[in-house]
C-alpha positions as CSV (number, residue, x, y, z in Angstrom):
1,X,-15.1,14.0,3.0
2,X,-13.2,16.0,5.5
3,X,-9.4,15.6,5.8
4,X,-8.4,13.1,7.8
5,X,-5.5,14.8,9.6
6,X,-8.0,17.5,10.7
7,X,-9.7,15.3,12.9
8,X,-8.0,14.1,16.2
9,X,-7.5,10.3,16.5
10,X,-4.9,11.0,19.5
11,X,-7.4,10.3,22.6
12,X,-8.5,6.8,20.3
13,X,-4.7,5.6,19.7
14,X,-3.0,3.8,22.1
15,X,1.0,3.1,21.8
16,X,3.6,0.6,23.0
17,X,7.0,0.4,23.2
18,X,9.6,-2.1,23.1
19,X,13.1,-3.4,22.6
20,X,13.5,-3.4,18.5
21,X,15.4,-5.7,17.0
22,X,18.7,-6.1,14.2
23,X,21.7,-3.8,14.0
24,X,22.1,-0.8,16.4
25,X,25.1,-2.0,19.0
26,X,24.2,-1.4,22.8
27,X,21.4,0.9,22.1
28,X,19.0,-1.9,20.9
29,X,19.8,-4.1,23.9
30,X,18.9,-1.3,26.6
31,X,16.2,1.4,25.0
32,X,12.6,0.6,24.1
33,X,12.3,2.5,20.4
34,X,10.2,0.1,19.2
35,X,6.6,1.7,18.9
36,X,3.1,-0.3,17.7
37,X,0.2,2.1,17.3
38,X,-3.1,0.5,17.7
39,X,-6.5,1.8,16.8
40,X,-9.8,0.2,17.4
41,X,-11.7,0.5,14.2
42,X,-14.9,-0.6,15.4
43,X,-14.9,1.7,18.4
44,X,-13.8,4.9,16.6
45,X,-16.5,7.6,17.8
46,X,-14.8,10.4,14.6
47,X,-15.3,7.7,12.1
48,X,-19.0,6.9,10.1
49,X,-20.3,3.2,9.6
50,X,-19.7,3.5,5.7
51,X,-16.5,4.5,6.9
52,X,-15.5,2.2,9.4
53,X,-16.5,-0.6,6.8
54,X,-14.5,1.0,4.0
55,X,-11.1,0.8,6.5
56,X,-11.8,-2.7,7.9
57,X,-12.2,-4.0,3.6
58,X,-9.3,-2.1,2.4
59,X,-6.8,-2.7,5.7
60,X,-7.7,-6.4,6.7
61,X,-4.3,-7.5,6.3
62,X,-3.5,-5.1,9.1
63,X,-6.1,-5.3,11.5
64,X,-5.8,-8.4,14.2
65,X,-8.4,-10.9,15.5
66,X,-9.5,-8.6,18.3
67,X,-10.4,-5.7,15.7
68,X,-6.9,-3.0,15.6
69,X,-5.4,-1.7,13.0
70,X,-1.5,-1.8,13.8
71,X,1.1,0.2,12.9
72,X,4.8,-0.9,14.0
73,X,7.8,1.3,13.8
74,X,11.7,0.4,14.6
75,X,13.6,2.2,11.9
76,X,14.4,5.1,13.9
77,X,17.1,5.7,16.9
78,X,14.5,7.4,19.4
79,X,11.1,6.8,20.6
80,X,10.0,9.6,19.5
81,X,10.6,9.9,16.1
82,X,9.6,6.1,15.6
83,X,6.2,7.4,17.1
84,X,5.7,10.6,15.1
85,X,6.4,7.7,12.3
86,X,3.8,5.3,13.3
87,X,1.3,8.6,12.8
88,X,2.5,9.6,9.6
89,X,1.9,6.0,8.4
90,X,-1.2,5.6,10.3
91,X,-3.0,8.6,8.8
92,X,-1.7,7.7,5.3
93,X,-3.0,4.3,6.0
94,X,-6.5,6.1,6.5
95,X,-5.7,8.2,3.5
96,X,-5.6,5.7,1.1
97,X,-8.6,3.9,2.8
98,X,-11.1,6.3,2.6
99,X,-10.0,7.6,-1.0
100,X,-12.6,6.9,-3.8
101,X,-11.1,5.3,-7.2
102,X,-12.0,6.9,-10.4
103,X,-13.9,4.7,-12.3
104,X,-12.5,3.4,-15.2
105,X,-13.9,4.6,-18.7
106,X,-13.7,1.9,-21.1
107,X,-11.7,3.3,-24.8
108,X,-10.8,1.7,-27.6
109,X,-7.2,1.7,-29.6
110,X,-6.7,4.5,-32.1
111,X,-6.9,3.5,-35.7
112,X,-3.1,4.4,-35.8
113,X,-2.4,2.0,-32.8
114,X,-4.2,-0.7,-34.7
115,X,-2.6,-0.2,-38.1
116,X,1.0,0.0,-36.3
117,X,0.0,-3.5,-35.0
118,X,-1.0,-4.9,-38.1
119,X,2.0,-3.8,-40.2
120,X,4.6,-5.2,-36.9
121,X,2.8,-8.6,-37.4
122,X,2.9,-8.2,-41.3
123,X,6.6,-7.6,-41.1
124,X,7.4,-10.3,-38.5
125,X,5.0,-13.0,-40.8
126,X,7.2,-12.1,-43.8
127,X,10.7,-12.6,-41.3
128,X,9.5,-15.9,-40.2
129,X,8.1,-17.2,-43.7
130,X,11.8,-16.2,-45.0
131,X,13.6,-18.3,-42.8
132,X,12.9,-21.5,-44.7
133,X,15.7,-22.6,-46.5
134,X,16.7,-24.9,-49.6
135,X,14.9,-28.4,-48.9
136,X,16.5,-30.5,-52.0
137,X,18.5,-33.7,-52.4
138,X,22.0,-33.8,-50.5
């Protein structure tokens, strides 16, 4: 698989800004440094079918009704750095995606591991048995 960053999703992003909202004084009232990325995943001409599947299982929480994967970004103070943010997440996002999990090779527990167990339950069957007490006449 080739590395994600080294192909250019640029011309296939498209980018909005807004007015964000919470704490930030007059700033948030007047500047737009919100930014939403938004990528058609179905359109995508650098990504393959198997691909484009992969990304639309993994990220379906993420991609909308009309098919785009969003990305929205409003920590930062500027525009700018809210949009270099919302790429940075964006090719992570695709990261993760298209990343294969090992498969999981089934083991079994070391003798050692089971004999530890056996002796903890021992010990805690001899606590509990001990706890008793004198049952006579009062």
């Amino acid at each position: 698989m080739i590395d994600i960053k080294e192909r250019d999703f640029e011309p296939e992003l498209s980018f909005q800004a807004s007015r964000s909202g919470g704490a930030g004084g007059q700033n948030v009232n007047k500047v737009a440094t919100k930014v939403e990325l938004r990528f058609h995943v179905d359109s995508s001409a650098l990504l393959s079918e198997e691909e484009k599947a992969l990304v639309q299982e993994k990220l379906a929480n993420r991609i909308n009704g009309e098919g785009y994967l969003q990305v929205v970004c409003q920590t930062e103070r500027s525009q700018l750095q809210n949009k270099e943010r919302c790429m940075e997440r964006f090719y992570e996002l695709l990261r993760q995606a298209l990343t294969r999990q090992k498969k999981r090779k089934a083991t079994k527990p070391t003798h050692a591991s089971v004999r530890k167990r056996l002796e903890r339950k021992r010990k805690q069957s001899e606590k509990k048995s001990g706890r008793g007490g004198f049952k006579g006449d009062y």
